[in-house]
C-alpha positions, 0 to 999 in steps of 0.5 A, spaced: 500 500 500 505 504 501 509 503 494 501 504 491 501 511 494 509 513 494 508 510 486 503 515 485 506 521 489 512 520 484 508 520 478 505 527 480 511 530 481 513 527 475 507 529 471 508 537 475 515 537 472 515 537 465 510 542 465 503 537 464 500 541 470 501 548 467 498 546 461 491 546 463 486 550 461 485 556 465 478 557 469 473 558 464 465 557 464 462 550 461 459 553 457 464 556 454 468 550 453 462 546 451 458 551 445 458 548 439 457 553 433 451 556 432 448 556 425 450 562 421 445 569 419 444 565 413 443 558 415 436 561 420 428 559 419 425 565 417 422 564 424 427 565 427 430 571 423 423 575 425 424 574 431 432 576 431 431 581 426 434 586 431 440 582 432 440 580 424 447 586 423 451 582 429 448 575 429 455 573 425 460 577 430 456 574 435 460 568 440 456 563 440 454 560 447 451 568 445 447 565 439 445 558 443 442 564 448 438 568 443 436 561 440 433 558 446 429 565 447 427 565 439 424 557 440 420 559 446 417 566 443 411 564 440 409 561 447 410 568 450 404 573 451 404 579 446 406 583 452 413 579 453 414 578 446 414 585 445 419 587 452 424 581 449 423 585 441 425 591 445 430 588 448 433 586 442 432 592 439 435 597 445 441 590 445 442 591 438 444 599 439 449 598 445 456 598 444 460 592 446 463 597 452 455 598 454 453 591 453 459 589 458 457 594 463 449 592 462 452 585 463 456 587 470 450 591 472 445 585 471 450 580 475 450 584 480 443 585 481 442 578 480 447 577 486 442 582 490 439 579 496 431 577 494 429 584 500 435 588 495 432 585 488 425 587 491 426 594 492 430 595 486 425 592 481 420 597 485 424 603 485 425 601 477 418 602 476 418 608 479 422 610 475 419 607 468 411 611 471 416 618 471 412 623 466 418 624 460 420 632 462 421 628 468 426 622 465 429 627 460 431 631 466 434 626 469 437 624 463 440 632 462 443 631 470 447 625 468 450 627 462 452 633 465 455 628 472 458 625 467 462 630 463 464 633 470 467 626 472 471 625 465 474 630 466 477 628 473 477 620 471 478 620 464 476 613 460 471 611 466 465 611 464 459 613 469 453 609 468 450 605 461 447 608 456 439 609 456 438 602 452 431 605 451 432 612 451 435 617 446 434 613 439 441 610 439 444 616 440 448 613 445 448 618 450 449 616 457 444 617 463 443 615 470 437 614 473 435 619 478 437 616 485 433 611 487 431 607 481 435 601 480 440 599 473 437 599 466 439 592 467 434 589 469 429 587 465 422 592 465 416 587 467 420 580 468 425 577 473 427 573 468 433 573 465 433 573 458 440 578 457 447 576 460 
């Protein structure tokens, strides 16, 4: 028994040494690993072109454990209430406008949020909604202060950006905004809980 455990004790430091162990991958998601390529823009249904319509310009760019995502989303869009259809259809739409800078934000911001104890994710929705019945003047205002916050602080923090741009707001200007000082992250999803962007 002593020689099974010295044998394998040598083996290991025998493996460690010629570099075996180095040469493991770095610590990436399964699904990372995992996700075969996803069919090309070309290669979709026309059911699934109409539903991802919005993400048509980068579908090929995408990654794609992305693309499995956006798919899984597209197979159960004709199961959701019309309501839903048209928030996820927004959410495509606002997506599609974002930079891959303000899409990474919206990432961290949703992450975030989702880590939130259920008390915190409860009054956050509830302050977001409080946020989304504001009269327009009211956003726009607040959206004005932001963009001023935010030119104040660049030029004492260059290359930091403040908050994520408004995916719903300004046309795609790309105009960054924050929200007034009780509603939650824009990257919570507006009437679901359900997570449907990463």
């Amino acid at each position: 028994m002593a020689r099974a455990v010295l044998a394998g004790i040598i083996l290991c430091g025998l493996l460690s040494g010629h570099g075996w162990a180095a040469t493991a991958a770095p610590s990436v998601s399964p699904s990372l690993i995992v996700t075969p390529p996803q069919p090309a823009w070309s290669d979709l249904t026309i059911q699934q072109k109409i539903v991802l319509s919005p993400l048509c310009d980068d579908w090929d760019s995408m990654e794609y454990h992305r693309q499995k995502k956006w798919l899984t989303i597209a197979a159960r869009f004709t199961s959701l209430s019309p309501v839903e259809q048209l928030r996820i259809q927004r959410q495509m739409q606002a997506w599609g406008k974002m930079t891959p800078r303000q899409r990474q934000i919206a990432r961290e911001n949703f992450k975030t949020a989702s880590q939130l104890p259920s008390e915190k994710k409860k009054a956050l929705k509830e302050k977001w909604e409080e946020y989304l019945n504001l009269p327009e003047e009211e956003k726009n205002r607040y959206k004005q202060e932001a963009i001023e916050r935010a030119a104040k602080q660049k030029t004492s923090r260059p290359n930091k950006l403040i908050s994520p741009p408004s995916p719903l707001g300004d046309k795609g200007t790309g105009t960054s905004r924050k929200a007034p000082e009780s509603p939650p992250p824009n990257a919570i999803p507006e009437s679901s809980t359900q997570p449907l962007l990463e």
